[in-house]
N, C-alpha and C positions, 0 to 999 in steps of 0.2 A: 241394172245394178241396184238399183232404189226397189224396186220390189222384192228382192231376195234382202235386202236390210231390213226392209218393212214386213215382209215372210218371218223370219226370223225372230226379229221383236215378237212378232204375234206369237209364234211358237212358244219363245222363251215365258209369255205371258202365261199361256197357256198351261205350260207345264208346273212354272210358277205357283199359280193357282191352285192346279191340283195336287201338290205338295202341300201345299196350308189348307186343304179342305181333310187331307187325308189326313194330317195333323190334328184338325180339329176333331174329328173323328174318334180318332186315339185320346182323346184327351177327356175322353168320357170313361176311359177305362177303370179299372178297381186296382188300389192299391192295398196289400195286405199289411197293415199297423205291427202285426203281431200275433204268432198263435200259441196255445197250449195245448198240451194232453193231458189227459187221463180219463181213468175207468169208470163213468158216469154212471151207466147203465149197467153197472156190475156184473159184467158176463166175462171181468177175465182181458178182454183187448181192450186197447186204449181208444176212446173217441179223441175226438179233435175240436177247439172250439177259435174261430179267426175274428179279429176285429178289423175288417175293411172299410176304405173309404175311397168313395169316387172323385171327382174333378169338382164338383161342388162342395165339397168336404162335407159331405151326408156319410154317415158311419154306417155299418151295418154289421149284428155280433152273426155269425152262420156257425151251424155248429152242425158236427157230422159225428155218428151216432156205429158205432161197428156192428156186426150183425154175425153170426156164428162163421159164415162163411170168411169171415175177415176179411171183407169188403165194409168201406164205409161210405155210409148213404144220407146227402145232405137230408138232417129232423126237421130242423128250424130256422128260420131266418128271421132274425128284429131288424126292423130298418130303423133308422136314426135314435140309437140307443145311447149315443154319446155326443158332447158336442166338441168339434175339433176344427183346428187351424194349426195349417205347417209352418206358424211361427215358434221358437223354443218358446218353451216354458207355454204351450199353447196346445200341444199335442194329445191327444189320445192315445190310451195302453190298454194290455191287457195282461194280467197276470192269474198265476193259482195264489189261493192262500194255503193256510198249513195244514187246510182240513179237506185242499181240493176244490176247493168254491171258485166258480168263475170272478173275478174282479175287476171289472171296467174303471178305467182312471178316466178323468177330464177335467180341467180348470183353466184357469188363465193366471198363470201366476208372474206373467213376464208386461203388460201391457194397462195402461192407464192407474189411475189411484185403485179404482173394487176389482179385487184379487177374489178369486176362490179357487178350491181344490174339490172335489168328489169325488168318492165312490159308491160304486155300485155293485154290491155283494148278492150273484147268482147260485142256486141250488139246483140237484135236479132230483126233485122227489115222486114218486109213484106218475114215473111216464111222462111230467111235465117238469118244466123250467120254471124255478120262481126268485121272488126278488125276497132275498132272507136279511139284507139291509141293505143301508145308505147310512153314507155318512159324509158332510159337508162343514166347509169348514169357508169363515168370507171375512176376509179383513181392509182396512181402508188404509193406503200406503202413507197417507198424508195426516190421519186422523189416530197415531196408534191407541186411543182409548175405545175405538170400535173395533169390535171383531166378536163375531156368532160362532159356535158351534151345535152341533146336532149328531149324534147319534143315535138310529134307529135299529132294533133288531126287530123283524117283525115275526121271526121263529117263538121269541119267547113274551114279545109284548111287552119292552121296555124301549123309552128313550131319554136320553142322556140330550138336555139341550141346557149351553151355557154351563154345564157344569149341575145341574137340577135334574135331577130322577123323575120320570114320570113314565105312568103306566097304561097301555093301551091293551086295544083285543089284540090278540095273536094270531094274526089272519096272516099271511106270506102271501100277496097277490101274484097273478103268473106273470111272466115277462110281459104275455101281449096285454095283459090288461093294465101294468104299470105303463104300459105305452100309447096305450087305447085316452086312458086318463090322464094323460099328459100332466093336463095344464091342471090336475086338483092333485095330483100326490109325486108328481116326476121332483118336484121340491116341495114336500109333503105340509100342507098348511100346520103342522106342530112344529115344522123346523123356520119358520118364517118370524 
């Protein structure tokens, strides 16, 4: 009778087990944030563009491209384009704007005193994705006589920081290379 008790546990262990491995497994999965459409590539059908995030909360913008046959075929993939936590007021979005422009949201505007919000305003011009702004906004919860703003277009080569005009080249880097450069223009040393 002790063997088959002792059987049993083992089993139930067993199975146990493989229940939380197969768990953990799944838990690498992609979560879709949010998508939009529209006609990117001007040919008439709608592309598709998703803001997904894995169990790391790594983001990633994918954006699928239609093709005459009205089949649509993943163009692009940005990995960690955004940053996000599934805390409210923590999350990442994505919206269109009024002209159709991809819009990645992210900030923390729910956790510790430094607060910020961003965006990240996508175009798709001759065959590629580029970053045609940003704009960031960082306030201190505790401090209200601090707080930055920054806006950049980098279509027409202006930026708006604190309230102050200033004028740069009008260069629109492509998504990978906003992404490649992280750490010199992801928070653009003019908006610092």
């Amino acid at each position: 009778m002790l063997k088959k008790i002792v059987g049993l546990f083992l089993l139930s262990l067993v199975l146990f087990n493989s229940l939380l491995l197969a768990k953990e497994g799944n838990s690498k999965s992609v979560k879709t944030l949010g998508k939009i459409k529209a006609d990117w590539n001007n040919d008439g059908i709608k592309d598709e563009a998703a803001l997904q995030v894995n169990a790391d909360n790594k983001t990633s913008l994918v954006i699928f491209l239609s093709k005459e046959s009205g089949r649509m075929l993943r163009a692009f993939k940005f990995d960690d384009i955004a940053w996000h936590d599934d805390m409210g007021g923590r999350k990442a979005s994505i919206k269109l704007n009024k002209l159709k422009s991809i819009v990645i949201v992210s900030g923390n505007e729910s956790v510790g005193r430094g607060r910020w919000h961003s965006q990240l305003v996508i175009v798709y011009r001759h065959g590629q994705f580029l970053v045609a702004g940003y704009t960031m906004d960082a306030w201190d919860t505790l401090n209200p006589k601090f707080s930055t703003s920054c806006d950049i277009n980098f279509l027409v080569g202006k930026i708006i920081k604190n309230k102050k005009l200033l004028r740069i080249k009008n260069v629109a880097p492509t998504v990978a290379v906003w992404l490649k450069q992280r750490e010199k223009i992801a928070v653009p040393v003019l908006c610092r």
